[in-house]
C-alpha positions in Angstrom: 90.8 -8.5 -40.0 90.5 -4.9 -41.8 89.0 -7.0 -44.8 86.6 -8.9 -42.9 85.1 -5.4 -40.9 84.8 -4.0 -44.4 83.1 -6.4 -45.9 80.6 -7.0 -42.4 80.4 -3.2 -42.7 79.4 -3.3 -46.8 76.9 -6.2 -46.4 75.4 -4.0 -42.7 74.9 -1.6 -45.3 73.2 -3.0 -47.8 70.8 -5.2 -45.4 69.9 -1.6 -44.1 69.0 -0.5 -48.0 66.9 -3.6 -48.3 65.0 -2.8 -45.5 63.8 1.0 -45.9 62.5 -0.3 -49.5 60.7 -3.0 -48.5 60.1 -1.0 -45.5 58.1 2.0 -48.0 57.0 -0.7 -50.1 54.7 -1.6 -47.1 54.3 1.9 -45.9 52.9 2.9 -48.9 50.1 0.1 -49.1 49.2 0.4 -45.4 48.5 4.5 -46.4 45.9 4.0 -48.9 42.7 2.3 -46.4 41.8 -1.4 -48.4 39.0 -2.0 -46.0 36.2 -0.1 -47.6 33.3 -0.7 -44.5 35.8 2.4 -43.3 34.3 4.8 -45.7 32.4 5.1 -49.0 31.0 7.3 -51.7 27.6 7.9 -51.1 26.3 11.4 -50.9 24.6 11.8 -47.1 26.3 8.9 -45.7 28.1 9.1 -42.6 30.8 7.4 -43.9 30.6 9.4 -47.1 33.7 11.7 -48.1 32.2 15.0 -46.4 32.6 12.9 -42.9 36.4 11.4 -43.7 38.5 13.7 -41.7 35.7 13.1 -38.6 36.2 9.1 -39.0 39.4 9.0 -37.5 42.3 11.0 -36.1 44.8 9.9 -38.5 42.4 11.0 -41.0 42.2 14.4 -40.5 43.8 15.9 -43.3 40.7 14.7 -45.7 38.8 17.3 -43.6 41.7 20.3 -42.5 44.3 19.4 -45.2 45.3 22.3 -47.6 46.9 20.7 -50.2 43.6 17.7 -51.0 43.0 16.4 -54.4 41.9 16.2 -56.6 41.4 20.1 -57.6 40.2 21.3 -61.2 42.7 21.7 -63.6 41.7 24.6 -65.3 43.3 26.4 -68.3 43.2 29.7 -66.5 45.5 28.5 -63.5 47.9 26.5 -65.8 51.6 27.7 -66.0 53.2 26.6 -69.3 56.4 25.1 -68.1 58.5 24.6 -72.1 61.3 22.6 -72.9 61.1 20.6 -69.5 62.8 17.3 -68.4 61.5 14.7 -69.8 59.8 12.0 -66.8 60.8 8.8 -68.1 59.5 5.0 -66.6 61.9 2.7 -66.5 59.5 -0.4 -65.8 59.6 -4.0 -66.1 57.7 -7.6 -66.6 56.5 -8.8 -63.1 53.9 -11.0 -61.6 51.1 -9.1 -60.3 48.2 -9.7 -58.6 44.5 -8.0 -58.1 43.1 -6.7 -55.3 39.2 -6.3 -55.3 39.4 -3.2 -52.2 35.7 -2.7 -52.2 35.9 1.0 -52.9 38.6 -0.5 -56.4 40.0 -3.1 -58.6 44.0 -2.5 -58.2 47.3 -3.9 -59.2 50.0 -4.9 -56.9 53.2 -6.0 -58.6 55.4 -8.3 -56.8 59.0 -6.7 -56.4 61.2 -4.1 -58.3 59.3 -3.1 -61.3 61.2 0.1 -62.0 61.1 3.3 -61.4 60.2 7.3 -63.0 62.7 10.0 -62.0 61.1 13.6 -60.7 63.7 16.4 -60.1 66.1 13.6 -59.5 64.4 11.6 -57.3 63.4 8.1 -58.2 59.9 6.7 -57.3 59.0 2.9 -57.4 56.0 1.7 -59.0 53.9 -0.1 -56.6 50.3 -0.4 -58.2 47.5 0.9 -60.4 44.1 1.5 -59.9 40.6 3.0 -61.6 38.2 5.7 -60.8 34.7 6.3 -62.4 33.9 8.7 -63.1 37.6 10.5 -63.4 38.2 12.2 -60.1 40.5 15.1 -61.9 38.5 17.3 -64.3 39.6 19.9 -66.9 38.3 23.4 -67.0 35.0 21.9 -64.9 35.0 18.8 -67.3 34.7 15.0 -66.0 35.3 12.0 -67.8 34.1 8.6 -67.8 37.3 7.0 -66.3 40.5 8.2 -64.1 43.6 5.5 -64.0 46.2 6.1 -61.7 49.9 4.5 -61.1 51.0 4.8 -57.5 55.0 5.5 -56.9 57.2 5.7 -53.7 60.6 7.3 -53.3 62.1 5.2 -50.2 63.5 8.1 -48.6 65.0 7.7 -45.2 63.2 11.1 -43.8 59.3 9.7 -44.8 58.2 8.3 -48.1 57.5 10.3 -50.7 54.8 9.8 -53.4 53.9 10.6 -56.7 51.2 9.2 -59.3 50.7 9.0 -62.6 47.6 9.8 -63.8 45.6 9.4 -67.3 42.1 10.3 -68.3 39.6 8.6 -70.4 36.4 9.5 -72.7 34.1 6.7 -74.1 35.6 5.2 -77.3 37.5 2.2 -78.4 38.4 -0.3 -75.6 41.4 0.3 -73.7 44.5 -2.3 -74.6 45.7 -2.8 -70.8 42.4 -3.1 -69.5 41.5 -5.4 -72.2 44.2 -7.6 -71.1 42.7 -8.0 -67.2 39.2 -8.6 -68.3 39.1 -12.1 -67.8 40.8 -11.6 -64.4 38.7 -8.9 -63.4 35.3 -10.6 -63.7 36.5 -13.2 -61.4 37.1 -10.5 -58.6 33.2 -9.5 -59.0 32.0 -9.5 -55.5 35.4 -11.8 -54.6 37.5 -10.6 -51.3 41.4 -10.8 -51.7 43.5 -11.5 -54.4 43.6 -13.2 -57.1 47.2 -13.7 -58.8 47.3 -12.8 -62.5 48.7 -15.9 -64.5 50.8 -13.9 -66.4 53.7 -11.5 -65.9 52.5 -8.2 -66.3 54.0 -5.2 -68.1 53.6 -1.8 -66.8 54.5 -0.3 -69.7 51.9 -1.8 -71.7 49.6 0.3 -69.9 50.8 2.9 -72.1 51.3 6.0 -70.3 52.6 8.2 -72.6 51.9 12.2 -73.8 53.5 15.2 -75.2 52.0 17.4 -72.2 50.9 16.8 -68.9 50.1 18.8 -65.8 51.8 18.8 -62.1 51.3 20.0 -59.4 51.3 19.1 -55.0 48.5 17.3 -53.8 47.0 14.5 -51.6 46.0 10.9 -51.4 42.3 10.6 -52.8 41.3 8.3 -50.2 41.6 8.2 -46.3 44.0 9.2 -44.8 44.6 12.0 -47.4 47.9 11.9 -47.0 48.9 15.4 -48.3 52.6 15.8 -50.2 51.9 13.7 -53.0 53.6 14.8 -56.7 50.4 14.5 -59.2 51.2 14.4 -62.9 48.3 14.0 -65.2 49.0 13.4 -68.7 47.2 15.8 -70.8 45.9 13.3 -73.2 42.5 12.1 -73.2 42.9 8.1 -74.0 39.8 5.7 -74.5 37.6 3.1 -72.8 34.8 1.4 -73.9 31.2 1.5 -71.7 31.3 -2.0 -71.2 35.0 -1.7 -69.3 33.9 1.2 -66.9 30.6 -1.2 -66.3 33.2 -4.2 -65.4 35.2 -2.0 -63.4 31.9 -0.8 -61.3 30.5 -4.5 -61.0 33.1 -5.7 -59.9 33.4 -3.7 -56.8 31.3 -5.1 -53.8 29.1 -2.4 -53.2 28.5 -1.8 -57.1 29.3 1.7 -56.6 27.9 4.0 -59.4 31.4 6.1 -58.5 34.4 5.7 -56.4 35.4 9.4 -57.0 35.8 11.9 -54.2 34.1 15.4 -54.8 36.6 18.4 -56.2 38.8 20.0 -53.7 39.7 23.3 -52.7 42.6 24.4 -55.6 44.3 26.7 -52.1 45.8 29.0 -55.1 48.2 26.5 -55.1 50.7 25.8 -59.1 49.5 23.6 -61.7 52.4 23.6 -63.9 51.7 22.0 -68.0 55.0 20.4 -68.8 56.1 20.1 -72.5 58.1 17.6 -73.9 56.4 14.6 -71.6 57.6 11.5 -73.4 58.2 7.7 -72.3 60.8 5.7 -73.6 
């Protein structure tokens, strides 16, 4: 009988485990709005980003939030942080699909893709998605393109966040981008999904840097969710013209950006990390 409560109490257990992750793992899609008639981009518009926080209640931190992004991330507020841990993906092959979201093309992987570690904590990778221009700038600098990989920690007291962020300039055409461009230009001015007919490999996004900067922000879209661990790698990469074009097409408003105006920096740490390196 003792054997039989332990094992009821083992399997109880690890049922419970099972569902706070798949729990976050819809949490964390339900924050970030996919419905973009809620809001838009466009300078003057009543939906536009200076009227978020009005929209609705649970929005409110896009308008009274401390701690928005994205924020400048100049050299003369940087703290050189040397010799620090290194923040190291773990990720693997999945079937993904992508999302046409009005206001963005993303990527949603199906299941456990793996995870990065920050300060001990491991976040999941849930999905990727663009921003043009780049919504980040350096020392009052914009770029043509701003990719960012969305992570959850499925902790019991509230989810936690963090994102992985990358810049890009106009060069040579970006290799993981180059890979979705057949897939991408069915989504132009499609609703839903469209399941990618490959497994896809994060790590072939390539996200990987010898610096790159931190610090506590928010969600860039409604609701702003505030608490989210940035960490922008201090590289600049490459895209072509013709892949931010695709990216904007393909959206069904043809927005010329999907980036929200520069927040107040709230004199809050930018820390520039040494020794970033993926394995």
């Amino acid at each position: 009988m003792k054997l039989q409560r332990d094992n009821t109490y083992i399997f109880s257990t690890l049922f419970m485990l099972l569902m706070i992750l798949l729990d976050s793992t819809s949490t964390i899609r339900a924050q970030e709005v996919e419905d973009e008639r809620d809001f838009d981009y466009i300078e003057g518009s009543e939906k536009g980003p200076h009227h978020w926080g009005e929209r609705k209640q649970e929005w409110a931190a896009c308008k009274h939030g401390n701690m928005q992004s994205p924020i400048d991330l100049s050299t003369a507020r940087v703290k050189l942080i040397p010799n620090s841990p290194q923040l190291n993906p773990n990720y693997k092959s999945s079937n993904a699909t992508i999302l046409n979201r009005g206001h963005d093309i993303a990527i949603f992987w199906k299941g456990d893709v793996g995870s990065i570690q920050i300060n001990g904590t491991k976040f999941f990778l849930q999905q990727c998605h663009w921003h043009s221009p780049s919504e980040h700038s350096i020392n009052g600098r914009k770029l043509a393109l701003e990719m960012h990989m969305v992570h959850i920690s499925p902790d019991p007291k509230g989810n936690q966040i963090a994102v992985v962020g990358a810049l890009y300039q106009i060069g040579q055409p970006d290799p993981f981008l180059s890979l979705l461009e057949k897939d991408i230009k069915r989504m132009i001015d499609v609703e839903g999904e469209t399941v990618i007919g490959d497994i896809l490999d994060p790590s072939q996004i390539q996200t990987r840097g010898n610096m790159y900067y931190r610090y506590v922000g928010s969600l860039t879209t409604p609701p702003c969710t505030e608490g989210v661990i940035w960490n922008i790698d201090k590289e600049i990469r490459t895209v072509s013209e013709e892949q931010v074009n695709l990216l904007r097409e393909a959206v069904h408003d043809h927005a010329e950006m999907n980036a929200r105006p520069m927040q107040p920096h709230n004199n809050r740490d930018i820390h520039l990390h040494q020794h970033f390196q993926f394995k």
